[in-house]
C-alpha positions in Angstrom: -5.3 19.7 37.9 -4.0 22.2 40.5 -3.9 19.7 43.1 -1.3 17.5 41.5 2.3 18.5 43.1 4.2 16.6 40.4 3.8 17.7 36.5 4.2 14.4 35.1 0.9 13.6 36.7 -0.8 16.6 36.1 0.1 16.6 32.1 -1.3 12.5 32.4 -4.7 14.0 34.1 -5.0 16.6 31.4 -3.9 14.2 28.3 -6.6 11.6 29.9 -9.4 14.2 30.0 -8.3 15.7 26.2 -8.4 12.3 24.8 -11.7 11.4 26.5 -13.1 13.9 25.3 -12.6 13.3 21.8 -13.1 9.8 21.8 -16.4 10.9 22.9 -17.0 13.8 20.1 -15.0 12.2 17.2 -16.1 8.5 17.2 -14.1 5.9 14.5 -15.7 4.9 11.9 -15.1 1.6 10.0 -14.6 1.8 6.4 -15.9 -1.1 4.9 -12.6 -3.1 2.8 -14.8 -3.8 0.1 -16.0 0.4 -0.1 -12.5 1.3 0.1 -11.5 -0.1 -3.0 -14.2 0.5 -5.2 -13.9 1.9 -8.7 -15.8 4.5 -9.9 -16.6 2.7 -13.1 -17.6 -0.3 -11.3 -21.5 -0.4 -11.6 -23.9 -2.9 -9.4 -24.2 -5.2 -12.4 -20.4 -5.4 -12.4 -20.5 -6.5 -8.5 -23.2 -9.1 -9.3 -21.1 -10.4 -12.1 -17.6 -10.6 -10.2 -19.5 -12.1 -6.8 -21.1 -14.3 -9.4 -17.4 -15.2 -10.6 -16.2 -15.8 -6.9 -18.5 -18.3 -6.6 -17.7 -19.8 -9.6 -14.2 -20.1 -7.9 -14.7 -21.1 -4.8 -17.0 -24.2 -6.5 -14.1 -25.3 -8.8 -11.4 -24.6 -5.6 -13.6 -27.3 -3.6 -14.6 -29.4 -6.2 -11.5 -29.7 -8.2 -13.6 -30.6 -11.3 -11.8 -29.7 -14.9 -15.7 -28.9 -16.0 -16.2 -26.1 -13.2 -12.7 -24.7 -14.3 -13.7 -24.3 -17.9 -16.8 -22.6 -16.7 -14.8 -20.4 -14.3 -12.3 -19.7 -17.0 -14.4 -18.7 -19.6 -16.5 -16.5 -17.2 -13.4 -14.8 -16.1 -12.1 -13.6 -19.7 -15.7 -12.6 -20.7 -15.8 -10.6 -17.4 -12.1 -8.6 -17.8 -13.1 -7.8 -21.2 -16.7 -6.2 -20.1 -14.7 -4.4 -17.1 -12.2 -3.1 -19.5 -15.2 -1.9 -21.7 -16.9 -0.1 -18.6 -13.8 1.5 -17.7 -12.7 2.6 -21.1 -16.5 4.3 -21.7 -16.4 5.8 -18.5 -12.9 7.5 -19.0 -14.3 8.7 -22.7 -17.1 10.0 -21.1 -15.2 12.2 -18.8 -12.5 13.2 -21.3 -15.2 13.9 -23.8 -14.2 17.2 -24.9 -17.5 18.1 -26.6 -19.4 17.8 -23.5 -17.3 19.0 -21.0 -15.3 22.1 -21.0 -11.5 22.7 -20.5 -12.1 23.9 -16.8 -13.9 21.0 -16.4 -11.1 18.4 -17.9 -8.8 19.8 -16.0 -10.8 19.0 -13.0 -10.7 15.6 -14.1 -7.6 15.0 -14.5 -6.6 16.6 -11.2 -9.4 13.9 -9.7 -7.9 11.2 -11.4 -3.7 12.2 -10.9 -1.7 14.0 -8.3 -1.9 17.0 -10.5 -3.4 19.4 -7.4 -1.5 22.1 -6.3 2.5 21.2 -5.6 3.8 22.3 -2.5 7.3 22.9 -3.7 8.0 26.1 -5.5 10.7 26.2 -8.7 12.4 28.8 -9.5 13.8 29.7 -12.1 17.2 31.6 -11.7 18.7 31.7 -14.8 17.6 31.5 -18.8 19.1 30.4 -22.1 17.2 31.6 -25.1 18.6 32.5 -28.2 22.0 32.7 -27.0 21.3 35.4 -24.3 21.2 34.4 -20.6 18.9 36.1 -18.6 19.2 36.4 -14.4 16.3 39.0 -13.6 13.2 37.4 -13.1 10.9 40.1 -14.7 12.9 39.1 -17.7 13.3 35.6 -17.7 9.3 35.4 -17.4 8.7 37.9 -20.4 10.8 35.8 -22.5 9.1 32.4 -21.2 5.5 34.3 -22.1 7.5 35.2 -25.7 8.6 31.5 -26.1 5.0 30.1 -25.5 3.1 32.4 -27.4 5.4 31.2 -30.3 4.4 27.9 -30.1 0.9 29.0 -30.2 1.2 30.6 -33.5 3.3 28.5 -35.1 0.8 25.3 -34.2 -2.2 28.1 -35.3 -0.2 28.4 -38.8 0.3 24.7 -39.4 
């Protein structure tokens, strides 16, 4: 690298040699387009069964038959209404609140939703409640803490 004069050419030597070398350590991988859109509540009787309906498409599609429509057709609704079925189960099994434990539905739902960590902060710099405003932050947190544990008890009492 020290025998280049100009730096344009040196920095192209070093970027060549950089990207060589991870091409070599960090090879792509191709993600199959079928893998990449799987649902999870998909099973392997599911696949069979919507392969199983492609075909059924791709035979009235060439054939143009009214018979292989009706058969496609009625495969088709039978088939949105098991899917529907799996993934309503499959969601009831993970919401299930007598097997799994708040932690745990919380995980869920942060699987499930964008409800990880947000990268913004809010801040709160000023607070209304009952007619006072409130500016200090030690403050304005007791009386969200006071306002919540309100709610509590007053759910708790009904």
């Amino acid at each position: 690298m020290y025998e280049y004069g100009n730096i344009e050419e040196a920095y192209n030597f070093f970027h060549a040699k950089i990207t060589a070398c991870h091409d070599v350590c960090f090879k792509l991988v191709r993600m199959l387009r079928k893998c990449s859109r799987d649902k999870i509540w998909i099973t392997r009787g599911l696949r069979k069964s919507i392969n199983y309906k492609n075909k059924l498409y791709k035979k009235w599609i060439i054939s143009q038959n009214p018979e292989n429509e009706n058969s496609y057709r009625s495969y088709l609704k039978i088939l949105k209404k098991v899917i529907m079925a799996a993934k309503a189960a499959f969601y009831r099994d993970k919401f299930d609140t007598r097997i799994n434990s708040s932690k745990q539905l919380w995980i869920n739902l942060s699987k499930i939703g964008s409800l990880g960590k947000t990268k913004t902060k809010t801040t709160i710099s000023e607070l209304v409640y009952n007619n006072e405003i409130f500016s200090e932050p030690q403050k304005i947190c007791g009386k969200l803490n006071e306002y919540f544990c309100s709610v509590v008890l007053s759910s708790y009492s009904h």
